[in-house]
N, C-alpha and C positions, 0 to 999 in steps of 0.2 A: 529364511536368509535375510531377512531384515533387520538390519542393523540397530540394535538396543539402542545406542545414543540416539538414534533421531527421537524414539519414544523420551530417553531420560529429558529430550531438550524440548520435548514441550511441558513435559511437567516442571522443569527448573522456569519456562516462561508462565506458567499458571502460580509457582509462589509468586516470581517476581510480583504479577499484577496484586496480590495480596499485599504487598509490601510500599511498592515503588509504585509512586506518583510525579516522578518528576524525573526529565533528562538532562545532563548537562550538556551532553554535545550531541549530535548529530552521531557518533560514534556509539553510542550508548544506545541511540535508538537503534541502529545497525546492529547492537547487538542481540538487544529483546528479537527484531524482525529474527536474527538465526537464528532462536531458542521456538517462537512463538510463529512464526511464520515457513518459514523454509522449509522446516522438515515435514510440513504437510506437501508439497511440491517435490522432493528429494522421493517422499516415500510413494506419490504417485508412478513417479517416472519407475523406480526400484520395480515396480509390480508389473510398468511393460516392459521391463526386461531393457531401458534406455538409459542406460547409466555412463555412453562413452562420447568423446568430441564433447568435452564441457557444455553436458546438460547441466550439468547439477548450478553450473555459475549461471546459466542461462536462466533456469528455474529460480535458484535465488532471487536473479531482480526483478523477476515478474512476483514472486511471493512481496519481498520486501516492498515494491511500490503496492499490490495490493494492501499493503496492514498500513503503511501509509498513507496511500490515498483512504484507508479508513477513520485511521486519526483523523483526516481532514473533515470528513462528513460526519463525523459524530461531534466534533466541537462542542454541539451544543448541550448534548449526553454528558461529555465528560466533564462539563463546567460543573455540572451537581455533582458527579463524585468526586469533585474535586481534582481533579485527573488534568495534564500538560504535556501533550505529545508532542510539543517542538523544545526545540535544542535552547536550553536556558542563555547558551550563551551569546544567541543570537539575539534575545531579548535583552541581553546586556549590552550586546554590539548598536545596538541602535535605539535604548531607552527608553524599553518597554518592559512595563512591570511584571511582575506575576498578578499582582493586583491589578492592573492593568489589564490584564486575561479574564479574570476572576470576577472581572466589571462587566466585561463585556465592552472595553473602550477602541474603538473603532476609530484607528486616526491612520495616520500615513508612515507610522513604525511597523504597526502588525501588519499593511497591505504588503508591504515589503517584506516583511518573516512571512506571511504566507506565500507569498509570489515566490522567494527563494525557493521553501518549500518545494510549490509545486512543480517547480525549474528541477529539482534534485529528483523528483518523483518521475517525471517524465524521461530525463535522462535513464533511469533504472531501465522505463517500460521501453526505451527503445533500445538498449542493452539487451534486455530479455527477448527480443521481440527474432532474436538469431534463434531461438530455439525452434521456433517455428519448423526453420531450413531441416531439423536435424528427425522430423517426427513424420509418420505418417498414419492413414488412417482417420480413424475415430478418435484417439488420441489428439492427434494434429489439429481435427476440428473443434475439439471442446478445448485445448488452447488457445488457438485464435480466437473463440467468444469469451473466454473467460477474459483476456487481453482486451478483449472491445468493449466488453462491460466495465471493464475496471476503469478504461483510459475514457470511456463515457461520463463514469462519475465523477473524476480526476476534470474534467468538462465542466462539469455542473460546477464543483467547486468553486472552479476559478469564475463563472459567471455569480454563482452565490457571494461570491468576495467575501465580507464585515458582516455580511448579512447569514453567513455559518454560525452566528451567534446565538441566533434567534429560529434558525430552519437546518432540515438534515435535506439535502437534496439524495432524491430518491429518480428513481429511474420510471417513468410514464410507461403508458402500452405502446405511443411513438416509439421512445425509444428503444423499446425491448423487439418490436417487428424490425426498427431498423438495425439494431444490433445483427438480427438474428440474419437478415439479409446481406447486410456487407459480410459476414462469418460465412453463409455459404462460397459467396462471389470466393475471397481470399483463399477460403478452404481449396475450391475449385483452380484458381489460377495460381495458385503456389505449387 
């Protein structure tokens, strides 16, 4: 009972990334995230049988800020293949090239397209973060960690700054025991 589209929308997200190197709006990446993201979270939930009281928009922006806050962390990945997961036309808004990206030029245009960023990223995770209310179990707890990992990284980022250029921040064994500890605590008092 699994609904074909979600399968078709990730393979319509696997051409894309063959093709498409560049977004113009913030819209655009919102739409890759439904094609490439979401239907991995749609079809979790489909399989516990949680598909009512808007899971699916809850899941969306926990999937969506997860493929986002990846954009963010791989920055320095996708400068070699030549790849721009921010909204072109914020780099137009405020004067910042592609070349500009492309360099690696670290000035107080892209603190700002990334600080937007990760202002719209965080908004998603605390959107998402209502699905929690709607779940229980085992389900419920690998939500909440997957959510604590994500907004840990979405953490790193924003201390990495300019310096995503140059470094992926990755998650330490600190932070993985303290994930794993506030995930129980949350599990338990939700």
């Amino acid at each position: 009972e699994i609904p074909k589209e979600l399968l078709l929308n990730l393979l319509k997200a696997f051409m894309m990334d063959l093709g498409k190197t560049r977004y113009k709006t913030f819209d655009e990446i919102l739409f890759y995230c439904t094609h490439s993201a979401n239907p991995v979270g749609r079809l979790i939930l489909i399989l516990h049988s949680k598909t009512e009281n808007n899971t699916f928009e809850y899941s969306d922006s926990i999937c969506t800020a997860l493929q986002i806050t990846n954009f963010m962390q791989d920055i320095s990945l996708d400068i070699l293949k030549d790849r721009i997961y921010f909204p072109l036309d914020d780099f137009e808004k405020y004067n910042y090239s592609e070349m500009d990206f492309m360099n690696k030029k670290a000035n107080p245009a892209f603190e700002f397209i990334l600080n937007h960023q990760i202002e719209r990223t965080e908004d998603l995770y605390a959107h998402g973060s209502n699905l929690i209310k709607r779940l229980k179990g085992k389900l419920k707890f690998e939500i909440i960690l997957t959510l604590s990992g994500g907004k840990q990284i979405l953490k790193k980022v924003k201390q990495y700054n300019t310096s995503l250029f140059f470094n992926r921040p990755k998650l330490n064994l600190y932070d993985k025991i303290s994930i794993l500890i506030r995930s129980i605590v949350k599990w338990i008092l939700t």
